[in-house]
Structure formats: structure tokens, C-alpha cells
VEXMAR-592979 format. One record per residue (C-alpha): x, y, z. Coordinates in steps of 0.02 Angstrom, whole numbers, padded with zeros to 5 digits, always signed. Example, Ala and Ser with C-alpha at 12.3 -4.5 7.8 and 13.67 -1.06 7.14 Angstrom:
% VEXMAR-592979
+00615-00225+00390;+00684-00053+00357;
//
This chain:
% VEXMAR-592979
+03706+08198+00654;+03754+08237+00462;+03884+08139+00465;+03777+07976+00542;+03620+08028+00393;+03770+08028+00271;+03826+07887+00328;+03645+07792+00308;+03605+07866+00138;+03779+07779+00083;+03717+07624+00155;+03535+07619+00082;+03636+07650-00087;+03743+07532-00061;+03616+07390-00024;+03494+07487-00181;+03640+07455-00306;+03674+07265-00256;+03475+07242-00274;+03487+07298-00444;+03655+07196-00470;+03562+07036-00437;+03468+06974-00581;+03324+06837-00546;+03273+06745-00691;+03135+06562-00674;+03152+06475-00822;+03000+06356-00872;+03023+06218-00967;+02979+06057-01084;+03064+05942-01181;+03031+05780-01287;+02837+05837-01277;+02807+05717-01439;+02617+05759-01503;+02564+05692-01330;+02414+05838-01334;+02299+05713-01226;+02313+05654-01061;+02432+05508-01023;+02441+05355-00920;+02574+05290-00813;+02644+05192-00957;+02653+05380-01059;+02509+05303-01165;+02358+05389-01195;+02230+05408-01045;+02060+05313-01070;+01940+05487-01031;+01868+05369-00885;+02025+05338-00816;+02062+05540-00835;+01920+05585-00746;+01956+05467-00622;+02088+05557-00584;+02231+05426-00649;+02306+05519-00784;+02458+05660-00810;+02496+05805-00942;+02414+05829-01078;+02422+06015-01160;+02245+06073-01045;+02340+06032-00904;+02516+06127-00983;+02418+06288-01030;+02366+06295-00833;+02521+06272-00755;+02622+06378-00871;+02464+06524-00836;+02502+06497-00632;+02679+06487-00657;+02679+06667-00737;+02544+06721-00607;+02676+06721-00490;+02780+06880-00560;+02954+06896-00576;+03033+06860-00751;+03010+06717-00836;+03061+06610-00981;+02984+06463-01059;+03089+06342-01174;+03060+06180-01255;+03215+06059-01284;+03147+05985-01453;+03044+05839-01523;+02880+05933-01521;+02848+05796-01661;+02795+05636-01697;+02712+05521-01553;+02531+05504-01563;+02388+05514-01692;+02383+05683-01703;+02561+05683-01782;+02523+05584-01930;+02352+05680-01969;+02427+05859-01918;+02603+05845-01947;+02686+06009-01840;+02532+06111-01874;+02476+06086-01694;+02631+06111-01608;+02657+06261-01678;+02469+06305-01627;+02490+06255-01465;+02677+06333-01437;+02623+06482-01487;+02473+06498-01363;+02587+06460-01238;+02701+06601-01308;+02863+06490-01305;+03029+06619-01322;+03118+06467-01396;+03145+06307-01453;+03284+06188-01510;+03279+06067-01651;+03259+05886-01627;+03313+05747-01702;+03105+05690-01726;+03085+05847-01803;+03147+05793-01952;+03070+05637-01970;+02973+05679-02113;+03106+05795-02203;+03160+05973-02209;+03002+06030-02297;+02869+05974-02146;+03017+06078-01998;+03042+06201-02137;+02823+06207-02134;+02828+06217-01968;+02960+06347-01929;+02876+06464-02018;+02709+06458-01927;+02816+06446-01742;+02826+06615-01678;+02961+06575-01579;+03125+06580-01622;+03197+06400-01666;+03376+06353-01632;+03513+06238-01683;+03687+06284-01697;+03759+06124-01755;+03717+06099-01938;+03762+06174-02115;+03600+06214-02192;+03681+06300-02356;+03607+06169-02456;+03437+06204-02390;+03379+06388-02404;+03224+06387-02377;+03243+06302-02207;+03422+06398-02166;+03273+06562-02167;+03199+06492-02044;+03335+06433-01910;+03442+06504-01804;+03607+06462-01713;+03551+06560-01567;+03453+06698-01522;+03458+06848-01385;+03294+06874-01268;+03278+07034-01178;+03194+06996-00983;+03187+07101-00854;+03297+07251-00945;+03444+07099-00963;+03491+07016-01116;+03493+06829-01120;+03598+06729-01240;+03508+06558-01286;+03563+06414-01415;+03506+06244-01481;+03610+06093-01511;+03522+05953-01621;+03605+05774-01608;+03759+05732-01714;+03689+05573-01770;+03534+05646-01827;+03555+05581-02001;+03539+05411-01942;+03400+05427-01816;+03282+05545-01909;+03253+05580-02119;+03364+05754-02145;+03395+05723-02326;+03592+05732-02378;+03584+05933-02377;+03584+05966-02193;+03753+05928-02120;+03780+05905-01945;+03927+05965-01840;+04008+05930-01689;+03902+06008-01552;+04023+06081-01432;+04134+06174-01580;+03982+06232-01648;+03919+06295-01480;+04062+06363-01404;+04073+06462-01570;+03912+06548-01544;+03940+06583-01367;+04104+06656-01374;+04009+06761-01519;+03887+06810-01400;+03997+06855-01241;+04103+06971-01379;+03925+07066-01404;+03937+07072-01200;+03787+06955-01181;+03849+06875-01024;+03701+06764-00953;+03698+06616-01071;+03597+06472-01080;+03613+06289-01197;+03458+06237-01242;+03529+06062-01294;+03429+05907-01379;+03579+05788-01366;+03532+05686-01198;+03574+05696-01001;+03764+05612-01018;+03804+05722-01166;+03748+05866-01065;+03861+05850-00925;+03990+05811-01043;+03976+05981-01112;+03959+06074-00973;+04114+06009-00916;+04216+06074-01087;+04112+06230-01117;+04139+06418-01069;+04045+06544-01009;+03915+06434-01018;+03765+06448-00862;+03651+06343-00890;+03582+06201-00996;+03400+06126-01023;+03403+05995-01113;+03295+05838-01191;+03315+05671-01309;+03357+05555-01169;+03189+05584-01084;+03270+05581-00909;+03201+05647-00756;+03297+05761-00625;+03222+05774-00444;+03258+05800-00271;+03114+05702-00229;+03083+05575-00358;+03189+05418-00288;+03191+05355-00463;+03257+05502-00545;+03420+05529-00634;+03506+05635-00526;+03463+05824-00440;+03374+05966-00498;+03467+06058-00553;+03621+05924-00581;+03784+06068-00563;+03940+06003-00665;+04060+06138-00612;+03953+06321-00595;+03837+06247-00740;+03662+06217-00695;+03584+06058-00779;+03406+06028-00793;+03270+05904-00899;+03110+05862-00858;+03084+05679-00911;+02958+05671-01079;+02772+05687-01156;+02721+05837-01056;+02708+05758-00870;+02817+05882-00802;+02841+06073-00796;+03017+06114-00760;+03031+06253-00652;+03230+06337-00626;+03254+06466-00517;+03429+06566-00541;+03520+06714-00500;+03642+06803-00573;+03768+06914-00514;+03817+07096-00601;+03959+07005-00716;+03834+06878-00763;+03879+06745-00667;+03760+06609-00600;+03764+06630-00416;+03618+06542-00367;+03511+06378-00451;+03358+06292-00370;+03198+06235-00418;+03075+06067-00484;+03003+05974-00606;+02800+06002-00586;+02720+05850-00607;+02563+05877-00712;+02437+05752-00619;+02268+05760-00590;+02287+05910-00464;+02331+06020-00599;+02176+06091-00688;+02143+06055-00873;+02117+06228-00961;+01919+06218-01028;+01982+06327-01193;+02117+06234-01238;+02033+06059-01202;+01870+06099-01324;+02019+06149-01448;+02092+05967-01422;+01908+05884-01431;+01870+05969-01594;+02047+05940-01665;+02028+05731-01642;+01867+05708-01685;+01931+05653-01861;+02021+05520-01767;+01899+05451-01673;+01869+05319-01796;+02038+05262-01810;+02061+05262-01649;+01927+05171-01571;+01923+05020-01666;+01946+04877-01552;+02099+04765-01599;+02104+04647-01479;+02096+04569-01280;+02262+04560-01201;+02300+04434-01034;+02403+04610-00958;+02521+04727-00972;+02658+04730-01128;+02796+04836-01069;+02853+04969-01187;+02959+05067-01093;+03099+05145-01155;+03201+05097-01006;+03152+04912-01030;+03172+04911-01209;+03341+04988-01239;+03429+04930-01111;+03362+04723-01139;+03220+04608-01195;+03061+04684-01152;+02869+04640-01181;+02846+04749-01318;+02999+04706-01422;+02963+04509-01426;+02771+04554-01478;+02825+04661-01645;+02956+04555-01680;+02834+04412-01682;+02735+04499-01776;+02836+04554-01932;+02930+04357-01931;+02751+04291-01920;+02708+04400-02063;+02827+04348-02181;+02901+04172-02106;+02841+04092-02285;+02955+04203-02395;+03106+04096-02326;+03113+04240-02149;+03197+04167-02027;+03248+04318-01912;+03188+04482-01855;+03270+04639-01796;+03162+04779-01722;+03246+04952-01652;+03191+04986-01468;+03187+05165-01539;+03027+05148-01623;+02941+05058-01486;+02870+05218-01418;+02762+05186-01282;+02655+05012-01178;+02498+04943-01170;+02396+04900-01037;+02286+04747-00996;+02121+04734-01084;+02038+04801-01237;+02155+04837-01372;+02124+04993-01487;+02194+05053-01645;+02250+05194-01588;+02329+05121-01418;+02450+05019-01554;+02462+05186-01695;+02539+05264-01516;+02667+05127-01479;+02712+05124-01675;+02688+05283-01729;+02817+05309-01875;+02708+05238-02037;+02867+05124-02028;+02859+04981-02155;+02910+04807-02170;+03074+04774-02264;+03129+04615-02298;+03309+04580-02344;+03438+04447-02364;+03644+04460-02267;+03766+04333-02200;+03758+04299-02050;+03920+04401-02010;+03807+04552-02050;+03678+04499-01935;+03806+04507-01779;+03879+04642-01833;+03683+04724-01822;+03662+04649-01662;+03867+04731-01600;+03760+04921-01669;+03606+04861-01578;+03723+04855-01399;+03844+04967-01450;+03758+05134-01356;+03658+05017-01230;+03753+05154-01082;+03659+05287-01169;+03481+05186-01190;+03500+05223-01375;+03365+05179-01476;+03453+05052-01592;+03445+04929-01461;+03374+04773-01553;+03244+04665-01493;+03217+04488-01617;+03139+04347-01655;+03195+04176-01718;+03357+04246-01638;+03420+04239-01461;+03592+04324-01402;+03679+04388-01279;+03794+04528-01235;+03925+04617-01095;+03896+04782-01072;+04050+04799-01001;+04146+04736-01154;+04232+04866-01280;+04079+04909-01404;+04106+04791-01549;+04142+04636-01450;+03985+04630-01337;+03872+04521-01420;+03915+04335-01404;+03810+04159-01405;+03720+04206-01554;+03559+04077-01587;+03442+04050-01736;+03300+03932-01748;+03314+03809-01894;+03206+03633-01917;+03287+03541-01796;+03310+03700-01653;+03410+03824-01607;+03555+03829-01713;+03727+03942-01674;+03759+04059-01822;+03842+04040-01969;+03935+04190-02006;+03961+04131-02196;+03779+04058-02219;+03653+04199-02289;+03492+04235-02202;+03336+04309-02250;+03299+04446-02106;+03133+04552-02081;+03142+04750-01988;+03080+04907-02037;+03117+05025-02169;+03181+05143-02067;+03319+05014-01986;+03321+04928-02155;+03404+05101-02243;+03529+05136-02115;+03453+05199-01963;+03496+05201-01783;+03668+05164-01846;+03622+05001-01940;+03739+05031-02102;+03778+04859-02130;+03605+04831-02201;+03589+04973-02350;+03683+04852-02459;+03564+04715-02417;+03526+04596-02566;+03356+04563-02637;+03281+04705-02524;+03115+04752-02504;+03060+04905-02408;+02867+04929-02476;+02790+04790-02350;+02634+04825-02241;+02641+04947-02102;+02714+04914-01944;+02562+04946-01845;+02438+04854-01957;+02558+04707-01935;+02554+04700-01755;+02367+04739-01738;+02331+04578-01864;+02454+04475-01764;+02358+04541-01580;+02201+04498-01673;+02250+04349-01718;+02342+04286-01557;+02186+04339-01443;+02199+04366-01288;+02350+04386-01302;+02484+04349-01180;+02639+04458-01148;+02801+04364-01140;+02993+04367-01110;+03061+04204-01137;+03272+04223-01140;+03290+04290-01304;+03426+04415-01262;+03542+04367-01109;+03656+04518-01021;+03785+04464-00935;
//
């Protein structure tokens, strides 16, 4: 009889100790939420309140607060993370800069976030502002920020959480091309992301922190790129290529989580319509034994907290006027979507390009280029506000004009095409230009058939003749990869904004009538 009660208390202790070997962990989180602090529609723009209350309309920050409350409600430990670009996106960006974000992450009681590449679209000084108010930690491993003390105070490579009595190693990757898709000034340097990251988790698993997670702002293909070169890595939430995982969603990306090798791979598409929701295990060494979870769409069956929606209310009532202003009647639809507009010639593209040639056509204009990067969200059929086009073009971007051969100009259209895989945003959409490209060509010889529209028609391109062209500033000094253009002669970056342009030119043209008429060809 001992022997059997022996026999059972060695059992129970047994099964007691592998209990407390197994560590469960949910980790919550956002990514890419970009100022979107109101409801928005199916084309991510924002939600008329009718159509809200109608029941039409998804995320929104009320409708975050909730879920992240029931979330927690449900015990166990928890993180919640956020992938980057907190900024820039809607209206309340340009009055509020990261002043609500940081209200608003802090509510939620984020445990971190990493930097992202929109976070530095108005300089060091507005992320160094805005670190400083965050409460929670803010990450990004890849970038020398020596020449920038006052921010370098305020970020970290990575940090180390404490949940559940087990220390969690966490850290941010920022894209490498940041310099050319955001305004970092020349004193932040940027480093390869998988040196810089390995570095700080082989730092980490030295202080014997062996649960480790990436929380990585450098898109969906770079992260399965480095979860197939990093170690002792176990999982990775990541952002910037606003992609969707689901196991339900027959238009998603791939699973939730994606696994590349024993690394668990989750994003949860953009602008606050989803929660993501992973649910892992870990074994006594650390190791990730178990992944599974979803996304959490934020639609109308989620709840909008009443607290945190009279905060909202009060906090864009100075916007109201801006924002209301009727612009114009459009016949339907003008697709903005990032995958329409980065990947081809879209609805949105051909309007703004219109808009800045039309603009300037009698300074001698003949062509012009706009990024599918700063075409930021659609518009729907109907009444046309000031603030429905402020959210398409929200950047304060201004119209540069310019003069280049027209060598330059293909070689702009060869950067526009050259990341077209990765739906970059330098993809350009033009006017008073058609061309067209193979995708499956070696980057740098995809763009061919290359048309401009003289007197007498459309012209080919002469790559000796010079050309006056019309973009942005922001394309005009370099960015998205367009280098070939900060040498530009006779350049002018001080023009109208972008936004003002293209409301004058919807006035102007109403109701106007979305097109695509062959501009760009892919083969």
C-alpha cells in the first residue's frame, strides 16, 4: 500500500512539474495602425457615422479599446505589441502629430512597440516627441543613433518583459531603406536588420532569456526571410506590408501563424481592422512547442468603448471644418488600394496624376510621376469631402516640378517596377506617359514601350531629348528610391499641396468619372 501511495505522489509530481514547465503566453497585436482613430470603410477610408451606425464599418480605436479589454478578460498572460507606423494617415496626424498615439497606446497599456519607417516622416524631433510621452518601451535594433542623442535616450534595441514569472526577450527592426521612404535626417543610420538582430538576440540568450520574440516593421517576405537565417528566434509579429494572415480569410496571405522552420509568423493586415490574437507555448528550455490563434476582425459586432469614443469626438471637433467641406460629385468608386496601386495602373493613380500635369501643363509639363506609396487609401461614389481626399493624400506633399532627359525618366520608371514583388510603394502611376513592364524581367530591364504625348500623339521617348516632369517633393528629393531626380535641373519643390491639387482638379472635372485607360501595360 506505501509503496502504490509512493508511487502516486511521484506521479502527481511528476505531472505538477511538467505543468509548471509549460509556459502559455497570447500575444495581442497591431501593426501599421496609421492615425486611423475613427471607424473605417471597406476601402480603409474613413466611415461616414451613418454608414457606422448602420453597421458597415470596421476598427476604429472605440472598437480596439473593447476587444483588447475582452481579450485580457479572458486570463492567462498576455502581451500586446504594435509593429510600427502608429503615424501619419488621417487628419488627426497632421493636427496632432504622435500626441494621440501615444494617448491612445498608453490607455491600452502597450508593453512595446517597434519603429516604423512613417514614424519618421516628420523628423527625429516629432518620434523623439513622441517617445518620450509613450510609456512603452520603443524598439529598433537596426540603426546608429550616435548622432542623435536626444532620440538614442529614448530608443531601445530591445527590451525584456517579465509575464507570468518568465522573462521575455522582444526587439524591433525598422526598414533598411528608411532613409528613402520616410524624412530621418542624415544622423540616423540604418543597418542591416538581421546582423543587427541576431546581435541582440544572441545578447539576450547569453543573459539566459530564452523565449524571444522579433517585433519586425520590414514586411511579410522579409519576415520569412529572416526567420529562415535567424537563431533562437520564436516568433515574429510584424507590419509595413499591411498583409493579412488567416485560416479563414480566402484572400489572405498565407496561415496564421505562417511557421518558417519552428518560427511562428504573424501580421494582422493594417488601420486597426484586426486584433491579432497568438496563442503559444513554450517548453522548459524555451522552446516554442505550440502556435495557434486569429486575426479578430473589428466589425460592427465588436462594441465601440463609450469613454474612449467621447475622447475621439472631442479630439476632431477642430477638424470638422476641414473635413466636411464638400469637394465634389464623383460617377463611383476610385480605387486606391494599395494592392491595385503598386502592383499596376489603378483609379486613384491616373486621377492625381491628372491632376498635378493639369496643374502645371502651361509651364512646358509634359509628364507626371506619382509614387503608389502616397496614395493611401479610395474613395467611394458620391459626395466628395475634404477630408475623404486629406485621407488618400495625407503627407502635406508638394508639387515639384523639374526638368531630365528622357533617359532619366526610364530609368524612374525601371525604380518605379523595380520592387513591384514586394508592392513597394515607389510604384509609379503617370500621366502624359504610358509604359509597360515584365515583372519577370531582371529589375532594371523591365520597363519597355515607353510613350509620351506630344502635338501630333503619342510619341516613343527620346532618351537624349529633355523633359519637363511634375511629382511630389517627396519623390522629387529622392524618395522611394527615385535618386535619379535630386540632380534635377531648374527644380522646384514649393508648388501647391498635393491634396489641394486634386480637390481643385475633382472640383473642376465634376462628377467626376474614374478611369483606367492603358497607361501602364504588364506583360
Amino acid at each position: 500500500m506505501k509503496s502504490t501511495l509512493l508511487a502516486s505522489a511521484a506521479l502527481l509530481a511528476l505531472a505538477a512539474g511538467a505543468a509548471r514547465a509549460d509556459f502559455a503566453l497570447t500575444i495581442l497585436h497591431t501593426n501599421d495602425f496609421h492615425d486611423r482613430f475613427e471607424p473605417i470603410s471597406k476601402h480603409d477610408s474613413t466611415c461616414p457615422p451613418e454608414d457606422n451606425e448602420a453597421g458597415e464599418c470596421f476598427g476604429g480605436i472605440a472598437r480596439l479599446v473593447t476587444a483588447v479589454a475582452e481579450a485580457r478578460a479572458q486570463g492567462g498572460t498576455r502581451l500586446l505589441l504594435d509593429a510600427g507606423d502608429q503615424f501619419q494617415g488621417s487628419l488627426f496626424y497632421m493636427r496632432y502629430k504622435g500626441e494621440l498615439a501615444a494617448e491612445f497606446m498608453n490607455g491600452l497599456d502597450y508593453d512595446a512597440m517597434a519603429v516604423g519607417n512613417h514614424e519618421f516622416d516628420d523628423g527625429p524631433e516629432v518620434l523623439t516627441d513622441f517617445a518620450r510621452q509613450l510609456e512603452a518601451p520603443l524598439l529598433m535594433a537596426n540603426a546608429d543613433l550616435t548622432s542623435e542623442p536626444e532620440l538614442r535616450e529614448q530608443v531601445q534595441k530591445s527590451v525584456v518583459v517579465e509575464k507570468g514569472g518568465e522573462k521575455i526577450g522582444i526587439v524591433g527592426l525598422t526598414p533598411l531603406d528608411t532613409a528613402e521612404l520616410a524624412s530621418p535626417g542624415p544622423n540616423v543610420v540604418f543597418t542591416e536588420p538581421v546582423e543587427a538582430a541576431q546581435a541582440e538576440v544572441d545578447r539576450l540568450t547569453e543573459e539566459g532569456v530564452n523565449k524571444i520574440i522579433v517585433l519586425s516593421h520590414l514586411g511579410h517576405e522579409a519576415d520569412k526571410q529572416i526567420a529562415a537565417t535567424l537563431r533562437d528566434v520564436d516568433v515574429i509579429v510584424g507590419g509595413h506590408s499591411h498583409t493579412l494572415l488567416s485560416n479563414e480569410d480566402e484572400d489572405a496571405a498565407g496561415p496564421y501563424p505562417t511557421m518558417v522552420g519552428k518560427v511562428a509568423i504573424v501580421t494582422a493586415y493594417a488601420y486597426g481592422k484586426y486584433l491579432g490574437e497568438l496563442n503559444v507555448t513554450f517548453d522548459d528550455a524555451g522552446a516554442l512547442v505550440s502556435a495557434e490563434g486569429a486575426p479578430r476582425l473589428l466589425d460592427a459586432s465588436v462594441a465601440e468603448d463609450a469613454a474612449t469614443l467621447a475622447r475621439v469626438k472631442e479630439l476632431a471637433a477642430p477638424l470638422e471644418e476641414i473635413r466636411a467641406r464638400v469637394v465634389a460629385e464623383v460617377s463611383g468608386d476610385i480605387d486606391g488600394s494599395r494592392e491595385s496601386c503598386r502592383s499596376g495602373e489603378c483609379e486613384m493613380g491616373n486621377l492625381v496624376a491628372d491632376a498635378m500635369l493639369d496643374r502645371v501643363r502651361d509651364q512646358g509639363v509634359q509628364i507626371a510621376i506619382a509614387n503608389g506609396g502616397g496614395l493611401r487609401a479610395s474613395i467611394e461614389g458620391g459626395t466628395v469631402t475634404m477630408g475623404d481626399v486629406l485621407t488618400v493624400l495625407p503627407f502635406q506633399n508638394t508639387l515639384s516640378t523639374f526638368q531630365v532627359s528622357g533617359e532619366t525618366v526610364v530609368a524612374a520608371l525601371e525604380n518605379g517596377v523595380s520592387e513591384v514583388e514586394e508592392a513597394a510603394g515607389r510604384f509609379a502611376q503617370v500621366a502624359g506617359l504610358t509604359y509597360a513592364f515584365d515583372p519577370a524581367a531582371p529589375a532594371g530591364s523591365r520597363v519597355s514601350e515607353v510613350m509620351v504625348m506630344e502635338e501630333e500623339g503619342w510619341q516613343p521617348i527620346d532618351p537624349s531629348r529633355t523633359y519637363g516632369v511634375v511629382s511630389n517633393n517627396y519623390v522629387r528629393q529622392g524618395g522611394d528610391g527615385y535618386a535619379m531626380f535630386v540632380e534635377a535641373a531648374n527644380a522646384y519643390d514649393f508648388g501647391p499641396d498635393l491634396a489641394d491639387v486634386t480637390a481643385e482638379y475633382l472640383a473642376a472635372h465634376a462628377p467626376y468619372a474614374p478611369v483606367i485607360e492603358g497607361r501602364i501595360t504588364r506583360k
